[in-house]
C-alpha positions in Angstrom: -8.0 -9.4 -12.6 -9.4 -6.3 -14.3 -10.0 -7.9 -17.8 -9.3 -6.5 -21.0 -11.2 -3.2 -21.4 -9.8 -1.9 -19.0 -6.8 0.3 -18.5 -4.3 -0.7 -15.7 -1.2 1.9 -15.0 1.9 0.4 -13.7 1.7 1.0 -10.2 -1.9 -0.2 -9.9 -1.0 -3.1 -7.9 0.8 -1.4 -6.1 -1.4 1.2 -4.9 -3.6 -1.3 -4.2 -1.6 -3.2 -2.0 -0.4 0.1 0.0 -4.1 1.1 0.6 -5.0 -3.1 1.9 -1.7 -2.5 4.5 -3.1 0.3 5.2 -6.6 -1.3 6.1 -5.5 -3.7 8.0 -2.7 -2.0 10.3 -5.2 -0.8 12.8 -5.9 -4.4 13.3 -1.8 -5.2 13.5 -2.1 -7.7 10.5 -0.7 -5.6 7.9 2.4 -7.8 7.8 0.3 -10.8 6.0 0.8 -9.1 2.5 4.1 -9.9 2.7 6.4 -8.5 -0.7 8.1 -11.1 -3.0 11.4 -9.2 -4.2 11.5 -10.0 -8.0 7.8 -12.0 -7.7 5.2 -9.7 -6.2 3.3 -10.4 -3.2 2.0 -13.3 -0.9 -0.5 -13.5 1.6 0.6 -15.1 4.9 -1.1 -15.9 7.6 1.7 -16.7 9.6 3.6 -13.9 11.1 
């Protein structure tokens, strides 16, 4: 996602995700970015 110059700490993703919730609960969706125990994360547009 970031390519190969770049330097990505561990949580990155994570912080990332945190901050998109965090967009979208004013809005009530931020249970689409749903977490993947052992896998990550999906997007769902069913809730």
């Amino acid at each position: 996602v970031w390519g190969g110059s770049v330097y990505v700490e561990e949580r990155t993703v994570d912080v990332h995700i945190r901050r998109l919730r965090k967009t979208l609960e004013p809005h009530q969706l931020e249970n689409m970015v749903q977490t993947v125990r052992g896998s990550g994360y999906r997007f769902s547009a069913s809730m």
